[in-house]
C-alpha positions in Angstrom: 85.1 97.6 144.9 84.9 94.9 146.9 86.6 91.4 146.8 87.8 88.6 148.3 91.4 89.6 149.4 93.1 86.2 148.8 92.5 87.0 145.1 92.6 90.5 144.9 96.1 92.3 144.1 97.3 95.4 143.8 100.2 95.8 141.1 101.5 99.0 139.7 99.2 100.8 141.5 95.9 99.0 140.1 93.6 96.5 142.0 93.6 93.5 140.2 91.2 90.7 140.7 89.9 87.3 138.9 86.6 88.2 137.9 83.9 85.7 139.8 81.6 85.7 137.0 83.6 83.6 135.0 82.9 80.2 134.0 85.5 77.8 134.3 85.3 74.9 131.9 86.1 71.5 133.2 86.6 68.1 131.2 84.1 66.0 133.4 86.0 63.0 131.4 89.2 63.2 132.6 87.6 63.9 135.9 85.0 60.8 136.0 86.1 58.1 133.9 89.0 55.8 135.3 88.5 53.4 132.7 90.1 55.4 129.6 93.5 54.6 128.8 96.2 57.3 129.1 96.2 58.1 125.1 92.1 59.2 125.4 92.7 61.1 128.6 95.8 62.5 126.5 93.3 63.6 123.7 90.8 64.8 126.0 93.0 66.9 127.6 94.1 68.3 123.9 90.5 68.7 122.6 90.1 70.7 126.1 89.5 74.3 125.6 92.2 76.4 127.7 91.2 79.9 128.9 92.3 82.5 131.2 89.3 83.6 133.4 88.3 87.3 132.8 89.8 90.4 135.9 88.5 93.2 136.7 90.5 96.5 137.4 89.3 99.0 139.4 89.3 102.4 137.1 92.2 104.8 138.8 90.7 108.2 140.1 87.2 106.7 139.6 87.0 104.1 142.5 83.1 103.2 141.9 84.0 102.0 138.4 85.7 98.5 137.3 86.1 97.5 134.1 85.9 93.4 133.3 88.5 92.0 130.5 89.9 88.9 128.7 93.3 88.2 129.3 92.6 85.5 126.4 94.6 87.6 123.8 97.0 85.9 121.0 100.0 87.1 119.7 98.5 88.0 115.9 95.8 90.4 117.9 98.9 92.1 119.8 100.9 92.4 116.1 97.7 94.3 114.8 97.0 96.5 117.6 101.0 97.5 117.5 100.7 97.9 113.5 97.9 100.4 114.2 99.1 102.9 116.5 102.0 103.1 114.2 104.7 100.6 115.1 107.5 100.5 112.5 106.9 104.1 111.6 108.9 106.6 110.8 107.1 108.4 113.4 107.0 105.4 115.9 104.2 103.8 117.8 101.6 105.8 120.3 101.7 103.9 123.2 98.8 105.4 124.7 96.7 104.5 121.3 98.2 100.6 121.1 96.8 100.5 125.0 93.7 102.2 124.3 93.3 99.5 121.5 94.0 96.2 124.1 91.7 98.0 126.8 88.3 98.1 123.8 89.3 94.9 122.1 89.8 92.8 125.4 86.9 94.9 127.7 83.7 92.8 128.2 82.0 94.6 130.6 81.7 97.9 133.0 80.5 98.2 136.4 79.4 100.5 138.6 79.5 100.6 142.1 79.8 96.9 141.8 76.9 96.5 139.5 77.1 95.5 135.7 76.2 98.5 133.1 73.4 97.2 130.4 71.9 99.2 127.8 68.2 99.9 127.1 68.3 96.7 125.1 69.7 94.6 128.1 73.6 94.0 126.4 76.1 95.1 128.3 78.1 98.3 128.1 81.9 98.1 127.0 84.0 100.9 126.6 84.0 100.8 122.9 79.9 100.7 122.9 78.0 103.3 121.1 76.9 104.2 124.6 80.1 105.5 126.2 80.8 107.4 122.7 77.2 108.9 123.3 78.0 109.7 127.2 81.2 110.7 126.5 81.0 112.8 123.4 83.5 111.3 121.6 84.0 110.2 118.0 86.4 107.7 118.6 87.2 105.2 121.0 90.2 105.5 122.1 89.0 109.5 123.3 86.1 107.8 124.7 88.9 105.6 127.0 91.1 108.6 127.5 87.5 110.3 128.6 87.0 107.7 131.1 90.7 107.3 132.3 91.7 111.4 132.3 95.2 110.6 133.0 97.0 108.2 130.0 99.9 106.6 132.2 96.6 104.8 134.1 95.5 103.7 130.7 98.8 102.4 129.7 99.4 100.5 132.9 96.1 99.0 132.6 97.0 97.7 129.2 100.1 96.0 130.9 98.4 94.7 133.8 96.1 93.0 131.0 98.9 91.6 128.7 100.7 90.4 132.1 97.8 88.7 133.2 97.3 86.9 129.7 101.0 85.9 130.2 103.2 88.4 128.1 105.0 89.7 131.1 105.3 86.4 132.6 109.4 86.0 133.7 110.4 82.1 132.9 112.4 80.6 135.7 115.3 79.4 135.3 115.5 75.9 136.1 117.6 73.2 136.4 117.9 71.7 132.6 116.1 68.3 132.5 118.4 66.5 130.0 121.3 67.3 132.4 121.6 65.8 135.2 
């Protein structure tokens, strides 16, 4: 796959990339008009929807093949996805299943040798599409993923990369406090 290199990153083994098709929303508002007090440009700013642009990651062992996601994940999703691979358990939670859940909730699209996969009907192919269950064999997603992937530590570190990039792995600096002085 090919990027632009300031933007493109490799971490734990996976190229990681802001996805170009993305829309970024602006407030032409707060951009434009000089005459609104500080209080509207305040609630302009709060009305603003906030969203992480989509990334693609290369696939691991299948170079021609990205896969496009949305880091936009909240914490109640996570909670569910951990509930159903069996956190709190006496048997414990399946990794592998909670990542193969964040990789077909938050995957929007696939390419191929750079180009976006569509059905016959023109909607695009995501890995928990009736399509890759058909091409794969499987009945369920998550062996439709593990299909795809072959080898579950890349599916688990693409699951991280994800919930990094949508800001659960983020490390908080320590600052100086701003109350002292």
């Amino acid at each position: 796959m090919s990027g632009d290199e300031t933007t493109t990153f490799v971490a734990g083994g996976l190229k990681v990339q802001p996805d170009k098709d993305t829309k970024t929303w602006v407030d032409k508002d707060l951009e434009t008009d000089g005459e609104k007090s500080i209080l509207d440009q305040l609630r302009s700013e709060i009305k603003r929807k906030v969203e992480r642009p989509s990334i693609r990651i290369e696939v691991p062992e299948r170079p021609s093949m990205a896969l496009r996601f949305s880091p936009n994940i909240k914490q109640e999703q996570i909670n569910g996805w951990r509930k159903r691979a069996g956190d709190g358990t006496k048997k414990g939670m399946n990794t592998t299943h909670f990542s193969c859940l964040v990789l077909a909730a938050t995957n929007t699209a696939i390419f191929l040798n750079n180009e976006e996969v569509v059905d016959d009907d023109g909607d695009p192919v995501v890995l928990s599409s009736e399509t890759i269950l058909n091409m794969t064999g499987a009945a369920r997603v998550a062996d439709a993923i593990r299909d795809i992937f072959s080898v579950d530590p890349h599916i688990d570190m693409t699951a991280l990369k994800i919930l990094e990039y949508a800001g659960y792995g983020d490390d908080v600096d320590e600052e100086e406090s701003p109350t002292e002085g």
